[in-house]
C-alpha positions in Angstrom: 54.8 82.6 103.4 57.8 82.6 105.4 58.1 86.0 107.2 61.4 87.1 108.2 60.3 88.6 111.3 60.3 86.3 114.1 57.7 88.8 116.0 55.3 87.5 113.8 53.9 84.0 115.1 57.3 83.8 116.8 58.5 83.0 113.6 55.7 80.3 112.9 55.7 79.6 109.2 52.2 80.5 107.4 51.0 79.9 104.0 47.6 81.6 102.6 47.9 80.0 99.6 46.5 76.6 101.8 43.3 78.5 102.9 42.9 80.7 99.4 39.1 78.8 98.7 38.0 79.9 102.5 40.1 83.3 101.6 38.0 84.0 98.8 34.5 83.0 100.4 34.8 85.1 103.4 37.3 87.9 103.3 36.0 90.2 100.7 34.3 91.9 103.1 35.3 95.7 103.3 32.3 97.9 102.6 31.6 100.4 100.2 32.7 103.4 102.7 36.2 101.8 103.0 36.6 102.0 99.1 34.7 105.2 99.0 37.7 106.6 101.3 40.3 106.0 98.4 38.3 107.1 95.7 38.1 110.6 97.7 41.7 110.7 98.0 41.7 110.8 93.6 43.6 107.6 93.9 43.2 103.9 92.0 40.7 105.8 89.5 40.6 106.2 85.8 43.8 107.5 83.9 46.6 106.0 86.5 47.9 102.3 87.0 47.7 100.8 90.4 49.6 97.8 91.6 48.4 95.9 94.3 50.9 94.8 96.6 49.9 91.4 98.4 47.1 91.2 96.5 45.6 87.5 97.6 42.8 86.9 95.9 42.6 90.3 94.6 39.6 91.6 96.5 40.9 95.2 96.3 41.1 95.4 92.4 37.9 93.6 91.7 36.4 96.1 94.4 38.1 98.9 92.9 38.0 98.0 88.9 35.1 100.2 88.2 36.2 103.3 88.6 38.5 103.2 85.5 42.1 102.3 86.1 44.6 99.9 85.6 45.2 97.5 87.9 48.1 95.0 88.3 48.6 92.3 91.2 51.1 90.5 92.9 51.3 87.7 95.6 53.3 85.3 97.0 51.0 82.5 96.8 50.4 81.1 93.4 47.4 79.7 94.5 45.8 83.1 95.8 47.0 84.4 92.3 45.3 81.2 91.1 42.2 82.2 92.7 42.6 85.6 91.6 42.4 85.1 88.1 39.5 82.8 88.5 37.4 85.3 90.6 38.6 88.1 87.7 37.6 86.6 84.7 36.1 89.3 82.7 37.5 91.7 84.0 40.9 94.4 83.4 43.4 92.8 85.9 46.8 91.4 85.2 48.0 89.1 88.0 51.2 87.9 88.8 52.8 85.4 91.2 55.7 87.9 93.2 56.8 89.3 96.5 56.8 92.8 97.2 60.7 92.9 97.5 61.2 91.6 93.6 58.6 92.6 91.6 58.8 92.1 87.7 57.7 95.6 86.6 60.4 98.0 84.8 61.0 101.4 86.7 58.3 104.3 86.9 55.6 101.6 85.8 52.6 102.8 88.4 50.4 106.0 89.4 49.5 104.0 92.8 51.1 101.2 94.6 48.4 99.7 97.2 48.8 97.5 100.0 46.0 95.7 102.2 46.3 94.0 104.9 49.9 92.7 104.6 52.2 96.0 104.5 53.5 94.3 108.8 54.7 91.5 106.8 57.4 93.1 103.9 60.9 93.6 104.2 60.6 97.6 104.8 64.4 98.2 103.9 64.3 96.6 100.6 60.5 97.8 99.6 61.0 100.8 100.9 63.2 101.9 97.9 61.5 98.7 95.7 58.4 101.3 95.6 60.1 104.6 95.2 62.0 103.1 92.2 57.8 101.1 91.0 56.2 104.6 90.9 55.8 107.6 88.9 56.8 111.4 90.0 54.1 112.2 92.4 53.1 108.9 92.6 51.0 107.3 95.8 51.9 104.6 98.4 48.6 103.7 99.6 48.2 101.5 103.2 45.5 100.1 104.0 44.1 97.2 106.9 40.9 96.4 108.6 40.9 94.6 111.9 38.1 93.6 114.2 38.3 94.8 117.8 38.1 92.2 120.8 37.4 95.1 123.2 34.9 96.3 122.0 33.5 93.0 120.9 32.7 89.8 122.7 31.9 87.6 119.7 35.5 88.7 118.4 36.8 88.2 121.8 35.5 84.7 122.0 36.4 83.3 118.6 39.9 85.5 119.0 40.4 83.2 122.4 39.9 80.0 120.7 42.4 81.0 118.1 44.9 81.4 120.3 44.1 78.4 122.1 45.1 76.4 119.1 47.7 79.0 117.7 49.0 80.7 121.0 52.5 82.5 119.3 49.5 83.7 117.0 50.3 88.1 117.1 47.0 88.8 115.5 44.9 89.0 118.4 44.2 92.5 120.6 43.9 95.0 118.1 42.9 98.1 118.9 42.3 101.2 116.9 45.7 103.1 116.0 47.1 104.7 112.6 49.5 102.6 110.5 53.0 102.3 111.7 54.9 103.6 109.0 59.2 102.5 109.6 61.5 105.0 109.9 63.2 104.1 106.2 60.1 104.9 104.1 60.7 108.9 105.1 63.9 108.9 102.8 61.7 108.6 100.0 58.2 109.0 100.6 56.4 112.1 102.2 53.3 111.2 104.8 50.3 112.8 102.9 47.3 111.7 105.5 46.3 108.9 107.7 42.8 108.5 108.4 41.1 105.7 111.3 37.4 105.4 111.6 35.4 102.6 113.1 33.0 100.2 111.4 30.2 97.4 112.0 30.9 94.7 109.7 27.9 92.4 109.2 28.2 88.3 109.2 26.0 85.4 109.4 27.7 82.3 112.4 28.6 80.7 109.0 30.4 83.8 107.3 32.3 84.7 110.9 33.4 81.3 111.0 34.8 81.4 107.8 37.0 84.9 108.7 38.2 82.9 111.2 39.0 80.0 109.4 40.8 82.3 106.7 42.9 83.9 109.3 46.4 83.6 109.8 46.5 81.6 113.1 43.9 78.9 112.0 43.7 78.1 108.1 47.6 79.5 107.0 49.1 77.0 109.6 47.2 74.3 111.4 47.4 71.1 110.4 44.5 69.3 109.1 43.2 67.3 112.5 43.6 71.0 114.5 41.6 72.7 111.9 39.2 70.2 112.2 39.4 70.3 115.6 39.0 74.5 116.0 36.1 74.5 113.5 34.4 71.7 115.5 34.8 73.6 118.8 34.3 77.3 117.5 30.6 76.2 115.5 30.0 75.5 119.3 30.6 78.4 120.8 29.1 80.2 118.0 25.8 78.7 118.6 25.9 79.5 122.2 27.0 83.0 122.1 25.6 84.3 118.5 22.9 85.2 116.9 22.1 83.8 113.4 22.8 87.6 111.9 25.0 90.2 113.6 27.9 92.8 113.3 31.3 92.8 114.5 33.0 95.7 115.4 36.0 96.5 113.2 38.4 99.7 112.4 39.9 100.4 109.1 42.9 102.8 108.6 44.1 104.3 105.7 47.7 105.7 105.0 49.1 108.1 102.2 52.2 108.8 101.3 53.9 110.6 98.4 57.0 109.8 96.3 59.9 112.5 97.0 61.4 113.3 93.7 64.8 113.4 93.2 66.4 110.6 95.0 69.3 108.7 93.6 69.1 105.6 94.8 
């Protein structure tokens, strides 16, 4: 993926499609209370149609298939759409290789449009309306992310410091906890509903941490080959010396709402 905003990476061209195996192994990791929190809100269950926005290798739907509704999703990456399918086989999800700003869906076609983990990297001018035109009356806009927190954290810290040693325009690094920044051209057609922030321990084995990491933007979507090789040799190290065999990570998930205005010409 080539995102057009240089604050991202400095402009440093990423692809998740090139890490979609480690992708798959080691980023399905929200926990049950983080989809419990959407299926509170009445949204993604049975009776509506949900497209998932940057849906990789379509960890939300899986997660979220069970409670009854329809689910579509779209990526960029044909191989995390690939991977998708494999992962869903058996199960009532359509998948589709797409951005977010030119989606093959007719007008009105969803109840919910969801988006996790990737709503930073969209062309908001051009979705913005994109989504107002994808949903139903009343329908939902549904953000989502979970990041781990280096300040809180000193395994995140460490393994955060080695990624930007090898990646050091990566912007990922220094999260802290803080709603989702919503751009000012969504209000025309959307109405905030609720945001919600709430901290979380994530557990991981040195293997299963490693492999976040390796999955991440600044290591596995852009390194070459010999630096990967490199970072994985060096972080296994510092893994051994600073973690246990088992342990948590601190993370915080937030969750935004927002409701489609009616009666917009566009």
């Amino acid at each position: 993926m080539n995102t057009p905003y240089g604050t991202i990476d400095a402009g440093k061209p990423f692809d998740f499609g090139r890490t979609a195996a480690d992708y798959a192994k080691y980023r399905d990791i929200y926990p049950r209370e983080f989809y419990q929190k959407i299926i509170n809100r009445n949204l993604c269950v049975k009776g509506q149609t949900v497209l998932d926005i940057g849906t990789g290798t379509g960890v939300l739907p899986r997660n979220l298939c069970s409670y009854g509704a329809n689910w579509t999703g779209i990526d960029l990456s044909e191989a995390q759409i690939d991977t998708a399918k494999e992962l869903s086989q058996g199960l009532n999800i359509s998948y589709f290789a797409a951005s977010a700003e030119n989606p093959p869906f007719a007008d009105g076609s969803f109840d919910v449009i969801t988006a996790c983990q990737c709503f930073w990297y969209f062309d908001h001018k051009n979705t913005a309306q994109v989504f107002r035109r994808l949903l139903r009356n009343h329908g939902s806009l549904l953000l989502l992310c979970m990041e781990w927190l280096p300040f809180e954290d000193e395994i995140a810290a460490e393994s955060e410091r080695l990624v930007l040693k090898y990646s050091p325009h990566w912007t990922g690094a220094e999260a802290v906890m803080h709603p989702i920044e919503i751009p000012a051209c969504y209000t025309q057609y959307f109405e905030p509903v609720s945001h919600e922030e709430f901290r979380l321990q994530i557990p991981f084995t040195r293997k299963s941490w490693h492999g976040r990491m390796m999955a991440c933007r600044g290591i596995g979507a852009s390194l070459t080959a010999p630096q990967i090789a490199a970072w994985e040799e060096e972080h296994q190290k510092l893994l051994a010396e600073i973690a246990p065999e088992h342990f948590t990570v601190a993370h915080y998930a937030a969750i935004a709402e927002l409701k489609k205005r009616d009666g917009i010409i566009l």
